[in-house]
C-alpha positions in Angstrom: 141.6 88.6 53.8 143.6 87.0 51.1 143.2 82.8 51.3 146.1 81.2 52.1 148.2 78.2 50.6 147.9 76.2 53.4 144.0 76.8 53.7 141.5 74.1 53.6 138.0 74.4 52.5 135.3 71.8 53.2 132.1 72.3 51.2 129.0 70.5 51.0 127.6 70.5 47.9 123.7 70.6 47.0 121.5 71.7 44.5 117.6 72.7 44.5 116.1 71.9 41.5 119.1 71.5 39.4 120.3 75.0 41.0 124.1 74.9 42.5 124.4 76.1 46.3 127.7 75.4 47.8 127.7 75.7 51.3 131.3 75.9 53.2 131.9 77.7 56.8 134.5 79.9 57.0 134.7 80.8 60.6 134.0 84.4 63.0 132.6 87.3 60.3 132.4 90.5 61.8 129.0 92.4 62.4 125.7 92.1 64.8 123.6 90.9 62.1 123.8 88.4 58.7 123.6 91.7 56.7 126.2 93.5 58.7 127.8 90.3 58.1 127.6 90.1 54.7 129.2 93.5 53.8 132.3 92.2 56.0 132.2 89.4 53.6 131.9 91.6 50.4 135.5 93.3 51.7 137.0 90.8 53.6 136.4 87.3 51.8 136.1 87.7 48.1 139.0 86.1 47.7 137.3 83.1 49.3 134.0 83.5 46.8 136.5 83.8 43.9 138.0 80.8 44.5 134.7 78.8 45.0 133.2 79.6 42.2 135.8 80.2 39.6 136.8 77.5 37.0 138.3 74.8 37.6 136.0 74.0 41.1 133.0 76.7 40.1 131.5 77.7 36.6 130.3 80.8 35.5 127.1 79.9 37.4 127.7 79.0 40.5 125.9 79.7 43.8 126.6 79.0 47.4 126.5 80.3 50.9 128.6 80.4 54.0 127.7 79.9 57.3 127.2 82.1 59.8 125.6 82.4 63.1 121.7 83.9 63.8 121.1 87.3 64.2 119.9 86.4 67.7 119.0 83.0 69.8 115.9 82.9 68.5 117.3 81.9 65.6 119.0 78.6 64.3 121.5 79.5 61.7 122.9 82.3 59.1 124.0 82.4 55.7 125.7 84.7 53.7 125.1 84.1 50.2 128.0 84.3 47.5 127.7 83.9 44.0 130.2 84.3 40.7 129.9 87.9 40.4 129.3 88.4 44.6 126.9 88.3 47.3 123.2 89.1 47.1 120.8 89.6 50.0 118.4 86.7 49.0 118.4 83.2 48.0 115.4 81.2 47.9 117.3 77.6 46.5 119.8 78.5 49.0 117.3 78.8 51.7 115.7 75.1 50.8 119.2 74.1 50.7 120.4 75.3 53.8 117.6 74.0 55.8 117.9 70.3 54.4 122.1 70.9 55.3 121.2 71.5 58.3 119.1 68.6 59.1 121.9 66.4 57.2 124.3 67.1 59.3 122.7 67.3 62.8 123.3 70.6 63.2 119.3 70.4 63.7 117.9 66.9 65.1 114.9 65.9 63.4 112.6 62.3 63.7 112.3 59.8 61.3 109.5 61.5 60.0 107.7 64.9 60.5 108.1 68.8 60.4 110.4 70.4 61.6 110.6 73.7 62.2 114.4 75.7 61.3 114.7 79.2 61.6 117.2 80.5 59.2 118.6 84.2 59.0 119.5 85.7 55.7 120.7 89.3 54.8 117.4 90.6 53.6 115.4 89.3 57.0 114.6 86.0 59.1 112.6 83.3 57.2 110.8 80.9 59.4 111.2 77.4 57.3 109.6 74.3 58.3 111.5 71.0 56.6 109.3 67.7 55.6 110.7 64.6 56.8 110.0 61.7 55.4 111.8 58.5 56.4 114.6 59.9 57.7 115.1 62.2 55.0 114.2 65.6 54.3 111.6 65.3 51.3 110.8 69.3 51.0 111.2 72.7 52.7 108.9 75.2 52.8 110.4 79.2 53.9 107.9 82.1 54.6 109.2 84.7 52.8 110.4 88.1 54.0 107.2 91.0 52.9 107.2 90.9 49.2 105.7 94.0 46.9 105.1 95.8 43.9 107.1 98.8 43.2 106.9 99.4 39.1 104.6 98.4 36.6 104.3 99.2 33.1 108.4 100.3 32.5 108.8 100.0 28.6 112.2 98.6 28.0 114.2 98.1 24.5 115.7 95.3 24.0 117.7 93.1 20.9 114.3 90.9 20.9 111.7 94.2 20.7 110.4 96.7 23.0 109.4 94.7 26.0 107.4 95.7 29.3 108.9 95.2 32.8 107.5 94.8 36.2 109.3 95.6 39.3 108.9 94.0 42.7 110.6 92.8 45.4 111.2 89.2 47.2 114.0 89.8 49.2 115.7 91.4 46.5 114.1 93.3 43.5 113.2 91.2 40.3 112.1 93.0 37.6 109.5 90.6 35.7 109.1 90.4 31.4 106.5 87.9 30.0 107.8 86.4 26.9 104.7 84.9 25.2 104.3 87.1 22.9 107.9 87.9 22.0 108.5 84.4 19.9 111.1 83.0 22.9 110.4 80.2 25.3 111.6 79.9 29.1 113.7 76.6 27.7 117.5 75.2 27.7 117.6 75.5 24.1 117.3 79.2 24.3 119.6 80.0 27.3 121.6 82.3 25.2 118.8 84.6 24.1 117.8 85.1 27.3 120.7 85.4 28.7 121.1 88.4 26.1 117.2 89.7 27.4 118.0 89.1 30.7 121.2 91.4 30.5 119.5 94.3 28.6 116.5 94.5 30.6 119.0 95.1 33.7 121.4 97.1 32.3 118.4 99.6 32.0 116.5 99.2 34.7 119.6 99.0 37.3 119.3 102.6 38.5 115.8 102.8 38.5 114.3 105.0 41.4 111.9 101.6 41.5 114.9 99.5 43.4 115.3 101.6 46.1 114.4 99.6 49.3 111.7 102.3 51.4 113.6 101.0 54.6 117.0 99.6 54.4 119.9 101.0 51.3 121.8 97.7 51.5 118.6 96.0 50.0 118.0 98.2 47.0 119.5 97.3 43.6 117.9 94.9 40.9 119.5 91.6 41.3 117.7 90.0 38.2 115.3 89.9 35.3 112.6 86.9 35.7 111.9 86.0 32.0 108.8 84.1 32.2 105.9 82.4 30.2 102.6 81.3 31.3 101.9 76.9 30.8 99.0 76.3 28.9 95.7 78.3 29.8 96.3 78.8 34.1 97.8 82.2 35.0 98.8 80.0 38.1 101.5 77.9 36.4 104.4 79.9 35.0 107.8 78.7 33.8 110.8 81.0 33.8 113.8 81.5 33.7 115.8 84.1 36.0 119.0 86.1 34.5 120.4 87.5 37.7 123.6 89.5 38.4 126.2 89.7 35.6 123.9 87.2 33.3 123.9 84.2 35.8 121.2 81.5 34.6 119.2 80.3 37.7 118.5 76.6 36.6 115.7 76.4 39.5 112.1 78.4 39.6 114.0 81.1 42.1 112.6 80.9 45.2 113.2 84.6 46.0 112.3 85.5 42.4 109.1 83.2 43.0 108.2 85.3 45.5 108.4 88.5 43.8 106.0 87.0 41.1 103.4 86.0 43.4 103.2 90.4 44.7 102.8 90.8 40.9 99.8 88.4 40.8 98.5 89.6 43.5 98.2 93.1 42.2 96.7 92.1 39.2 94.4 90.2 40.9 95.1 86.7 39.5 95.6 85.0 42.6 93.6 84.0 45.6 95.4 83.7 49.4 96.4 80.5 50.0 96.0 79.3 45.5 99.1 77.4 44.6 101.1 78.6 42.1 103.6 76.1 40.5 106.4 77.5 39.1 108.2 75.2 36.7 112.2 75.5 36.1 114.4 75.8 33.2 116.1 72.2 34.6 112.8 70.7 35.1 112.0 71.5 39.2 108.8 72.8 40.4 108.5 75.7 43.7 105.2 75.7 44.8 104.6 79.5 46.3 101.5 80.9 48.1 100.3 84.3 49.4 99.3 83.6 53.1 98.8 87.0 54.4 98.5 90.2 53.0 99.7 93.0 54.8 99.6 97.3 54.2 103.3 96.7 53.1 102.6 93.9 51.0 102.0 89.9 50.9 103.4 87.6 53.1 104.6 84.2 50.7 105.8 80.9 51.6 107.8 79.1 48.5 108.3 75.2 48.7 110.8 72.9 47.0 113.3 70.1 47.6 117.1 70.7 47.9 120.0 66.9 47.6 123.3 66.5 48.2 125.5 65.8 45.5 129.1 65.9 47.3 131.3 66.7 49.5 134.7 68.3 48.4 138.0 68.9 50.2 139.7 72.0 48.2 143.4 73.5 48.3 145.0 76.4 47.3 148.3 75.0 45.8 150.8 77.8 45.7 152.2 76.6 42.5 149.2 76.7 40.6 149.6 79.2 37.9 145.5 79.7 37.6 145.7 80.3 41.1 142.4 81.6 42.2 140.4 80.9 38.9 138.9 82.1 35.5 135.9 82.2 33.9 134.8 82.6 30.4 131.5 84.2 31.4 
């Protein structure tokens, strides 16, 4: 579906923990579910993602999502998520986001103050969210996580930087994970391009590893990113990272889905008790707080916490004699 000249796109812009998410509705998607809905997207809108996260109106690390309805009644909204190199199966920041949209705009009616619950609908499962209102704004949103779990340890990778070790596990997408606190970086701003460069390399081996095959469902398999991360002071239990995902993407917020996939990895070592907080610091300066709250044959069961703000609200227009048309990026 190629966008048309005369097409107008409303977005509402947000970002969790300095993390972009875009959030536009697009209208009817084919499919019965989000996933179904997203791989109508991936062939039928791409124009549409192009366009909203290119240069001039994007960067090269934008994020977003597009609304869709529930995979059922029980549920309260869907989003298919959409980023500069295309659409992944899992957003945590986008999650957060969506929920406090939702509320914004009285798509959801909330009190003054309170929780409320939201059920949100995302292409790797439903996430049951419950939003924190606090004077008639939404102060934080907590999402219970789709089963996360452990699929690799101990894969020897190397890299520009030294032979590092990866971890492998899964959060709604699969993350694999490389401590850097020995290898004389820091999960800091001032060191983006390194690991943007780490980040790459660890993927560009790993991507075909027999470790990110979903066990139940092909369209979830793949590794989406590399969470580069060190450990803040002496307490396993407060990380900072940064997370290089698709085509070396810099996720300015913890990653909610990535946070996830580090709390299966503590888990397995055994570094974490059910129901510890772990505070996960990001490269822009925000804080997710995740927590194991069940454990399960499959895996843990995770809730991730964090606050999401609206920063505008654009109008945007395809002019026909724009020579850049649908965009460019540099990265």
């Amino acid at each position: 579906m190629v966008l048309g000249p005369d097409e107008v796109i409303i977005a509402d812009d947000y970002h969790t923990a300095g993390e972009p998410f875009r959030i536009v509705d697009l209208g009817p998607m084919e499919g019965d579910s989000v996933l179904d809905r997203r791989s109508w997207a991936m062939y039928n809108l791409d124009d549409h993602r192009r366009f909203l996260c290119n240069e001039p109106r994007g960067h090269a690390d934008m994020y977003g999502g597009m609304v869709v309805p529930p995979n059922d009644p029980d549920g309260d909204v869907g989003v298919v998520f959409f980023h500069k190199d295309g659409f992944s199966t899992a957003c945590g920041h986008g999650t957060i986001a969506m929920a406090t949209w939702a509320i914004d705009t009285g798509r959801i009616p909330a009190p003054d103050s309170g929780e409320v619950p939201i059920v949100v609908d995302v292409p790797s499962g439903r996430l049951h969210t419950v939003a924190m209102v606090e004077a008639g704004r939404v102060a934080s949103v907590r999402f219970t996580n789709v089963v996360s779990f452990v699929s690799a340890t101990g894969l020897v990778v190397d890299t520009s930087f030294g032979s590092v070790t990866a971890e492998m596990s899964f959060g709604g997408a699969f993350y694999a994970s490389v401590a850097i606190d020995d290898l004389g970086l820091t999960a800091t701003a001032d060191r983006v391009d390194d690991l943007i460069t780490l980040g790459r390399e660890v993927k560009a081996t790993l991507d075909d590893h027999p470790t990110t095959a979903h066990p139940t469902n092909h369209r979830l398999s793949g590794l989406y990113g590399t969470v580069i991360h060190e450990t803040l002071g002496d307490d396993p239990l407060q990380e900072r990272n940064v997370t290089i995902f698709a085509d070396g993407q810099v996720d300015r917020s913890p990653c909610g889905s990535g946070t996830s996939a580090r709390l299966a990895l503590l888990h397995h070592h055994g570094r974490i008790a059910v129901h510890a907080p772990f505070e996960n610091h990001g490269v822009a300066g925000g804080t997710f707080t995740g927590r194991i709250v069940d454990v399960t044959g499959a895996g843990v069961v995770t809730t991730v916490e964090g606050s999401a703000h609206r920063h505008a609200t654009s109008t945007f227009h395809l002019d026909p004699h724009d020579p850049i048309g649908l965009g460019f990026g540099f990265r």
